[in-house]
C-alpha atoms as an extended CHARMM CRD file, in Angstrom:
* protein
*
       131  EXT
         1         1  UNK       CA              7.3410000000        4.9530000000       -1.7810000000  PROA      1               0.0000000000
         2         2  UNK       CA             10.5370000000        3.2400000000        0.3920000000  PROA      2               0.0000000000
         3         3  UNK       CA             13.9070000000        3.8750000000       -1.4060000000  PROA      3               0.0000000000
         4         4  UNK       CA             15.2350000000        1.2430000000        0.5780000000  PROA      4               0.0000000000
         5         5  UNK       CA             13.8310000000       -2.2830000000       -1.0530000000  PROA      5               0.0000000000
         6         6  UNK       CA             14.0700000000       -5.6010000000        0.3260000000  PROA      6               0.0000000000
         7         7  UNK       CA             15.6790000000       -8.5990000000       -0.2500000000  PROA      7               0.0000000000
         8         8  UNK       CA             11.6400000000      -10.7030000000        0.9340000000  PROA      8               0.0000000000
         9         9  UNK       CA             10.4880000000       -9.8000000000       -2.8060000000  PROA      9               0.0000000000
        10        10  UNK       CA             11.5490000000       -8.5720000000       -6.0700000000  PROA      10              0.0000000000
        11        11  UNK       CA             11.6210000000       -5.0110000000       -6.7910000000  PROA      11              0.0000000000
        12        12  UNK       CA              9.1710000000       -4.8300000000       -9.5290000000  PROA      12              0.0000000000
        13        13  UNK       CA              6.5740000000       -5.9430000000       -6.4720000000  PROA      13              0.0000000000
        14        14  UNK       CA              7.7260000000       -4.1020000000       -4.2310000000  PROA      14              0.0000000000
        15        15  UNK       CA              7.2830000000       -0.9830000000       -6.9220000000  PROA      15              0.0000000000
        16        16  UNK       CA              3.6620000000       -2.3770000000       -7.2650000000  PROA      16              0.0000000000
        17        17  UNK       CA              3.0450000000       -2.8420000000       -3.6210000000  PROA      17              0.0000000000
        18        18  UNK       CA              4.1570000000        0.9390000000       -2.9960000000  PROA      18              0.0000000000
        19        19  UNK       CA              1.2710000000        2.2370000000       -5.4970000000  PROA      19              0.0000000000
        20        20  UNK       CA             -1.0020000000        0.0220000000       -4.1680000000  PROA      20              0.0000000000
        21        21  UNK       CA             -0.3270000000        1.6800000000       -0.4300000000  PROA      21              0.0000000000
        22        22  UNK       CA             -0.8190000000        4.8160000000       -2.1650000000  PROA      22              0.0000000000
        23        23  UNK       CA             -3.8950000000        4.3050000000       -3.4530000000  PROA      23              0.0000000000
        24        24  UNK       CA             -5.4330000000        2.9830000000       -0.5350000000  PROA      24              0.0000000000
        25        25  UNK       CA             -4.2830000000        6.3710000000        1.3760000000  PROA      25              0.0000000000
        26        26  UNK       CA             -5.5980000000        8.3000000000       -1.0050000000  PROA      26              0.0000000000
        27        27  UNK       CA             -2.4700000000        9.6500000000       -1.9470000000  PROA      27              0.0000000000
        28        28  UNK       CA             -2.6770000000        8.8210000000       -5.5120000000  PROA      28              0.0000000000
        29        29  UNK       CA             -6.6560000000        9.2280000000       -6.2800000000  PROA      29              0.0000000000
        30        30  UNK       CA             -8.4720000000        7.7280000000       -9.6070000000  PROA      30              0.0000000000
        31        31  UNK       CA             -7.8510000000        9.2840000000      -12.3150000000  PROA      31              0.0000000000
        32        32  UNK       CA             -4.4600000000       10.4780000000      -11.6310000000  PROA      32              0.0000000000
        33        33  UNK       CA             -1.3330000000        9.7220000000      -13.8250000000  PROA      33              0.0000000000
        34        34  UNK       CA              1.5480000000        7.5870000000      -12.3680000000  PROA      34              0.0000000000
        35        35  UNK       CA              4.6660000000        9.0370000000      -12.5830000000  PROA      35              0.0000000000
        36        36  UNK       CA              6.3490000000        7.8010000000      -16.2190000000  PROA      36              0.0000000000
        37        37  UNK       CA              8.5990000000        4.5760000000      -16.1900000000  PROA      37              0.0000000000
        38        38  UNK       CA             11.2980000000        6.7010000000      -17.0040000000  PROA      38              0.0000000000
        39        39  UNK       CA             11.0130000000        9.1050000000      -13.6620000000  PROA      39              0.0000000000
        40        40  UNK       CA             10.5650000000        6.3770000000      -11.0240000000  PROA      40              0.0000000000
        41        41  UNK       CA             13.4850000000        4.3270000000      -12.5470000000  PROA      41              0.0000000000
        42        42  UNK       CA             15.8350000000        7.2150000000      -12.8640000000  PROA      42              0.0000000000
        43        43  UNK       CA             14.8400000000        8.5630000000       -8.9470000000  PROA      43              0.0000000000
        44        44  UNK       CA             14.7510000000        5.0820000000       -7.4050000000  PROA      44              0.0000000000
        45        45  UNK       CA             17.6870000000        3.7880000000       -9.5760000000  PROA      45              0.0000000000
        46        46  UNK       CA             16.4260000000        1.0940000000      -11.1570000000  PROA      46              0.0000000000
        47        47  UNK       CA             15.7670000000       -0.4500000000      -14.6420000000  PROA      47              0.0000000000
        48        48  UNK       CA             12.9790000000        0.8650000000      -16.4130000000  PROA      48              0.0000000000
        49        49  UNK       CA             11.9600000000       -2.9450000000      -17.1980000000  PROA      49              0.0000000000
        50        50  UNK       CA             11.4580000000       -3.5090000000      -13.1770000000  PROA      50              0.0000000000
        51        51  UNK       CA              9.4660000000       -0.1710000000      -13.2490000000  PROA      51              0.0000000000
        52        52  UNK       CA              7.4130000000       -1.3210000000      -16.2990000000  PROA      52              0.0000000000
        53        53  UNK       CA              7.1830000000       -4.8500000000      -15.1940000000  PROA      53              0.0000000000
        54        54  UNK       CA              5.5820000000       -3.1850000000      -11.7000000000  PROA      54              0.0000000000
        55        55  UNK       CA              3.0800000000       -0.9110000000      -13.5420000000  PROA      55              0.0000000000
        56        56  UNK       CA              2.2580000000       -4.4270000000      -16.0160000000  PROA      56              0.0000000000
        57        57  UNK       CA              0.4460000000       -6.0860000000      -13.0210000000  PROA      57              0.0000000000
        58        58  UNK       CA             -1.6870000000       -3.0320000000      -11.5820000000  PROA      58              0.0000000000
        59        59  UNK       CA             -2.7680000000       -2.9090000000      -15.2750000000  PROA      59              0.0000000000
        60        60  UNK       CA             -3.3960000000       -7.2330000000      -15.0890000000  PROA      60              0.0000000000
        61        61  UNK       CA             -4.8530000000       -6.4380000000      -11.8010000000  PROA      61              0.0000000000
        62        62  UNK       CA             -7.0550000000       -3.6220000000      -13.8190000000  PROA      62              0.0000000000
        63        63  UNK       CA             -6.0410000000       -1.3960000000      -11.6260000000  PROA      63              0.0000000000
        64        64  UNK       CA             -4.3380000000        0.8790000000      -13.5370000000  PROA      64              0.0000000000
        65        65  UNK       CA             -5.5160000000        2.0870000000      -17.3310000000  PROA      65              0.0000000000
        66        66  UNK       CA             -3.2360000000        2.6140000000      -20.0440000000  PROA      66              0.0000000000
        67        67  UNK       CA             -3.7930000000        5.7550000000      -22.4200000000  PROA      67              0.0000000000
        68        68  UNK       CA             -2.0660000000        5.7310000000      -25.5710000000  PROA      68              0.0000000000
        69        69  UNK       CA              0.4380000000        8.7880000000      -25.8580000000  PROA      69              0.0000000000
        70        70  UNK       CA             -0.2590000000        9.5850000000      -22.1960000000  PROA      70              0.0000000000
        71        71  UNK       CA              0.8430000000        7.2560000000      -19.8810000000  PROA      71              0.0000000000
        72        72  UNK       CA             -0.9730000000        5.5390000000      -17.3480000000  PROA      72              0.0000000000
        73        73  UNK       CA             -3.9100000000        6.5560000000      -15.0970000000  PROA      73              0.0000000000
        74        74  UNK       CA             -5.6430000000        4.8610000000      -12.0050000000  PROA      74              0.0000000000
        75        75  UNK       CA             -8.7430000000        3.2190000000      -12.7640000000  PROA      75              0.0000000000
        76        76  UNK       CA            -11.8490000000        4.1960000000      -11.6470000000  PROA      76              0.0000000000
        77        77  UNK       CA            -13.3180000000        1.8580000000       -9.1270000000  PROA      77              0.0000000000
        78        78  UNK       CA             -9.5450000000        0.9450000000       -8.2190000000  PROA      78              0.0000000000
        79        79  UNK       CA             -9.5070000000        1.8250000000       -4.7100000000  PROA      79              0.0000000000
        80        80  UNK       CA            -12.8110000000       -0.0460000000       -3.9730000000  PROA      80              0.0000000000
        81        81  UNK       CA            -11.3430000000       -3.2350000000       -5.8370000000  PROA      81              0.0000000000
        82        82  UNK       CA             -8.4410000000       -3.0590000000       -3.8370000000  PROA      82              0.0000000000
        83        83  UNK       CA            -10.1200000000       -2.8900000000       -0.2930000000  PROA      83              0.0000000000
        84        84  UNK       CA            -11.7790000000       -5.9770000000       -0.8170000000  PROA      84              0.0000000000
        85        85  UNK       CA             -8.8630000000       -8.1570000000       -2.1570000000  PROA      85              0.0000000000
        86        86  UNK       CA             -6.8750000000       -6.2840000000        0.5150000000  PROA      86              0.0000000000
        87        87  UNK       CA             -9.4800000000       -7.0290000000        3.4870000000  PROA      87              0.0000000000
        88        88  UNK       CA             -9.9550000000      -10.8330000000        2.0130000000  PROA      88              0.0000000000
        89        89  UNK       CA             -6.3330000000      -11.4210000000        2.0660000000  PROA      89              0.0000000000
        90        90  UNK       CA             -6.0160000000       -9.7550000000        5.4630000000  PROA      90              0.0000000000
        91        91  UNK       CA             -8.6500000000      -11.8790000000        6.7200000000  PROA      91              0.0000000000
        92        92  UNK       CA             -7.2790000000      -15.2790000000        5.2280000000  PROA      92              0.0000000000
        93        93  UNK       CA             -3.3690000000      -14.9690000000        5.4070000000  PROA      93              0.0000000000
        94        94  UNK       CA             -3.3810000000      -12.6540000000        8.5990000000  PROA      94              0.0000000000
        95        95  UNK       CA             -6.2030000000      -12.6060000000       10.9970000000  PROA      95              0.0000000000
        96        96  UNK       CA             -5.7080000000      -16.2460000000       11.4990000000  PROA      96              0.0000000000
        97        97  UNK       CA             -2.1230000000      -15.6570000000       13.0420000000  PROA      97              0.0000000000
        98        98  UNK       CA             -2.9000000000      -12.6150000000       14.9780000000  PROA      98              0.0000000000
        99        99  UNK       CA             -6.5530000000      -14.2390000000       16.7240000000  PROA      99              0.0000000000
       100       100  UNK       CA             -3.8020000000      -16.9150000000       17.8350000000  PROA      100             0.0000000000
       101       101  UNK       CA             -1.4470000000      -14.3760000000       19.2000000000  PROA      101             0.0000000000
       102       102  UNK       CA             -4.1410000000      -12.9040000000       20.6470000000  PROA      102             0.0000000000
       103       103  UNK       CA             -5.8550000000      -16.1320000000       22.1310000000  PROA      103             0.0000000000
       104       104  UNK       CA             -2.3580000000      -17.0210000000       23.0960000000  PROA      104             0.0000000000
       105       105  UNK       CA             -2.2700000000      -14.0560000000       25.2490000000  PROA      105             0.0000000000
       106       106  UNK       CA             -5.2550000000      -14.7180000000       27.0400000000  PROA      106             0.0000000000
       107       107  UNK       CA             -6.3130000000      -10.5830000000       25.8030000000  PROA      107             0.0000000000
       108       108  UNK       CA             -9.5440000000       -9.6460000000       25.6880000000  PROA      108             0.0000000000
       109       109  UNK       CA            -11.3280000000       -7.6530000000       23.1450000000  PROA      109             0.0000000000
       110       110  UNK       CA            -11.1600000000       -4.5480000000       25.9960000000  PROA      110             0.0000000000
       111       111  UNK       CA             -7.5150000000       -4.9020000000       26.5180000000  PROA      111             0.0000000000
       112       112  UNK       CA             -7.0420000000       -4.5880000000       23.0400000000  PROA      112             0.0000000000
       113       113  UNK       CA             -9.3570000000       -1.3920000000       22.7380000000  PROA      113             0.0000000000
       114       114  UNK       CA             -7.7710000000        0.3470000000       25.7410000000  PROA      114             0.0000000000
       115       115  UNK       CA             -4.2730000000       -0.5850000000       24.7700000000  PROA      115             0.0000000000
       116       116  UNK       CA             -4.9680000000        1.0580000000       21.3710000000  PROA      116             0.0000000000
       117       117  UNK       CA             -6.6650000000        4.1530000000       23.0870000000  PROA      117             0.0000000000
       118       118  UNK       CA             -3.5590000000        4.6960000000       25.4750000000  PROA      118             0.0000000000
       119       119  UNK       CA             -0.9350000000        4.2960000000       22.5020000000  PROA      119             0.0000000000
       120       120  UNK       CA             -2.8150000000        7.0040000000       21.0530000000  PROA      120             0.0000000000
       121       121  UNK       CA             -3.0090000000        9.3490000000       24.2030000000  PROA      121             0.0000000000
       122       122  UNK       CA              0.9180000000        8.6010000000       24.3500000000  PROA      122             0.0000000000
       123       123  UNK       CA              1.8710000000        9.1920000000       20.7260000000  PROA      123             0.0000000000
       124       124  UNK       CA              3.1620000000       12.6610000000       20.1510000000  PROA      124             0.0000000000
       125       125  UNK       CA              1.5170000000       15.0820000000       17.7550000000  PROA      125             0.0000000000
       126       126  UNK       CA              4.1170000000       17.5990000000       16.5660000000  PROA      126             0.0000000000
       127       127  UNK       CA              0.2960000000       19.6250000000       15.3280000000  PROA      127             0.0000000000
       128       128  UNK       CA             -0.3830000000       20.2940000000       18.7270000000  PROA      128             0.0000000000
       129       129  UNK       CA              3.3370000000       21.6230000000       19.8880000000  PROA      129             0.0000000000
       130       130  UNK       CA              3.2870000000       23.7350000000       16.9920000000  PROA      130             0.0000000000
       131       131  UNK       CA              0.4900000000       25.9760000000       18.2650000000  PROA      131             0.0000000000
Protein backbone atom coordinates (compact mmCIF):
# COMPACT_ATOMS: atom_id res chain seq x y z
CA UNK A 1 0.00 0.00 0.00
CA UNK A 2 0.98 4.05 -0.73
CA UNK A 3 2.47 5.69 2.45
CA UNK A 4 1.74 8.82 0.93
CA UNK A 5 -2.34 9.38 1.28
CA UNK A 6 -4.35 11.92 -0.28
CA UNK A 7 -6.17 14.74 0.55
CA UNK A 8 -9.37 13.29 -2.58
CA UNK A 9 -10.57 10.80 0.34
CA UNK A 10 -10.27 9.93 3.86
CA UNK A 11 -7.67 7.67 5.01
CA UNK A 12 -9.71 4.93 6.37
CA UNK A 13 -10.74 4.52 2.36
CA UNK A 14 -7.90 4.94 1.13
CA UNK A 15 -6.62 1.98 3.73
CA UNK A 16 -9.61 -0.01 2.24
CA UNK A 17 -8.95 0.85 -1.32
CA UNK A 18 -5.18 -0.37 -0.88
CA UNK A 19 -6.46 -4.03 0.23
CA UNK A 20 -8.84 -4.05 -2.26
CA UNK A 21 -5.83 -3.44 -5.05
CA UNK A 22 -4.21 -6.17 -3.31
CA UNK A 23 -6.58 -8.55 -3.61
CA UNK A 24 -7.32 -8.08 -7.05
CA UNK A 25 -3.37 -8.67 -7.78
CA UNK A 26 -3.34 -11.49 -6.00
CA UNK A 27 -1.09 -10.21 -3.59
CA UNK A 28 -3.15 -10.91 -0.64
CA UNK A 29 -5.04 -14.36 -1.68
CA UNK A 30 -8.32 -15.80 0.26
CA UNK A 31 -7.77 -17.04 3.14
CA UNK A 32 -4.92 -15.00 4.21
CA UNK A 33 -4.81 -12.83 7.44
CA UNK A 34 -4.57 -8.98 7.15
CA UNK A 35 -1.99 -7.55 8.92
CA UNK A 36 -3.47 -6.60 12.72
CA UNK A 37 -4.93 -2.99 13.27
CA UNK A 38 -2.23 -2.46 15.47
CA UNK A 39 0.76 -3.13 12.71
CA UNK A 40 -0.67 -1.09 9.81
CA UNK A 41 -1.43 1.88 12.18
CA UNK A 42 1.89 1.85 13.90
CA UNK A 43 3.90 1.43 10.17
CA UNK A 44 1.65 3.87 8.30
CA UNK A 45 1.26 6.22 11.35
CA UNK A 46 -2.07 6.41 11.83
CA UNK A 47 -4.89 5.82 14.42
CA UNK A 48 -5.84 2.43 14.92
CA UNK A 49 -9.65 3.70 14.65
CA UNK A 50 -8.88 4.81 10.79
CA UNK A 51 -7.22 1.32 10.42
CA UNK A 52 -10.24 -0.43 12.05
CA UNK A 53 -12.75 1.81 10.50
CA UNK A 54 -10.93 0.63 6.91
CA UNK A 55 -11.01 -3.13 7.73
CA UNK A 56 -15.11 -2.39 9.09
CA UNK A 57 -16.21 -1.90 5.41
CA UNK A 58 -14.30 -4.90 3.59
CA UNK A 59 -16.07 -6.85 6.40
CA UNK A 60 -19.74 -4.71 5.38
CA UNK A 61 -18.62 -5.33 1.92
CA UNK A 62 -18.19 -9.23 3.11
CA UNK A 63 -15.13 -9.16 1.91
CA UNK A 64 -13.19 -9.77 4.67
CA UNK A 65 -14.18 -12.47 7.66
CA UNK A 66 -13.64 -11.85 11.15
CA UNK A 67 -12.28 -14.82 13.43
CA UNK A 68 -12.61 -14.41 16.98
CA UNK A 69 -9.07 -14.42 18.76
CA UNK A 70 -7.44 -14.36 15.31
CA UNK A 71 -7.91 -11.48 13.44
CA UNK A 72 -9.24 -11.10 10.16
CA UNK A 73 -9.04 -13.26 7.00
CA UNK A 74 -10.10 -12.67 3.26
CA UNK A 75 -13.19 -14.25 2.33
CA UNK A 76 -13.51 -16.84 0.09
CA UNK A 77 -15.16 -15.83 -3.10
CA UNK A 78 -13.73 -12.19 -2.35
CA UNK A 79 -11.73 -11.67 -5.32
CA UNK A 80 -14.56 -12.84 -7.70
CA UNK A 81 -17.06 -10.38 -5.82
CA UNK A 82 -14.78 -7.73 -6.27
CA UNK A 83 -14.17 -8.07 -10.14
CA UNK A 84 -17.62 -7.64 -10.82
CA UNK A 85 -18.43 -4.54 -8.63
CA UNK A 86 -15.00 -3.38 -9.86
CA UNK A 87 -15.77 -4.04 -13.75
CA UNK A 88 -19.56 -2.57 -13.17
CA UNK A 89 -18.25 0.52 -11.68
CA UNK A 90 -15.54 0.75 -14.32
CA UNK A 91 -18.05 0.39 -16.89
CA UNK A 92 -20.63 3.00 -15.42
CA UNK A 93 -18.42 5.81 -13.79
CA UNK A 94 -15.42 5.35 -16.32
CA UNK A 95 -15.88 3.90 -19.69
CA UNK A 96 -18.35 6.57 -20.40
CA UNK A 97 -15.58 9.36 -20.09
CA UNK A 98 -12.84 7.54 -21.74
CA UNK A 99 -15.27 6.25 -25.13
CA UNK A 100 -15.65 10.23 -25.25
CA UNK A 101 -11.99 10.89 -25.07
CA UNK A 102 -11.61 8.41 -27.35
CA UNK A 103 -14.46 9.46 -29.86
CA UNK A 104 -13.12 12.90 -29.28
CA UNK A 105 -9.94 11.83 -30.75
CA UNK A 106 -11.26 10.49 -33.75
CA UNK A 107 -8.94 6.89 -32.58
CA UNK A 108 -9.80 3.88 -33.79
CA UNK A 109 -10.01 0.62 -32.06
CA UNK A 110 -6.42 -0.27 -34.10
CA UNK A 111 -4.75 2.83 -32.99
CA UNK A 112 -5.53 2.00 -29.65
CA UNK A 113 -4.23 -1.72 -29.99
CA UNK A 114 -0.98 -0.69 -31.71
CA UNK A 115 -0.38 2.21 -29.42
CA UNK A 116 -0.65 -0.27 -26.50
CA UNK A 117 1.62 -2.88 -28.36
CA UNK A 118 4.42 -0.17 -29.02
CA UNK A 119 4.30 1.18 -25.27
CA UNK A 120 5.01 -2.26 -24.47
CA UNK A 121 7.93 -2.88 -27.03
CA UNK A 122 9.29 0.56 -25.51
CA UNK A 123 8.91 -0.12 -21.80
CA UNK A 124 12.08 -1.37 -20.25
CA UNK A 125 12.33 -4.73 -18.54
CA UNK A 126 15.16 -4.61 -15.99
CA UNK A 127 14.47 -9.04 -16.32
CA UNK A 128 15.91 -8.97 -19.55
CA UNK A 129 19.19 -6.62 -18.74
CA UNK A 130 19.79 -8.74 -15.92
CA UNK A 131 20.68 -11.81 -17.99
Amino acid sequence: MDREWNDHQPIYRQLRDGVVAMILDGVLKEGDPLPSVRTVAAEYRVNPLTVLKGYQELVDEQLVEKRRGLGMFIKEGARSLLLRGERQKFLVEEWPRIRATIQRLGLNPQELLDSDANANRQSPNPEKEER
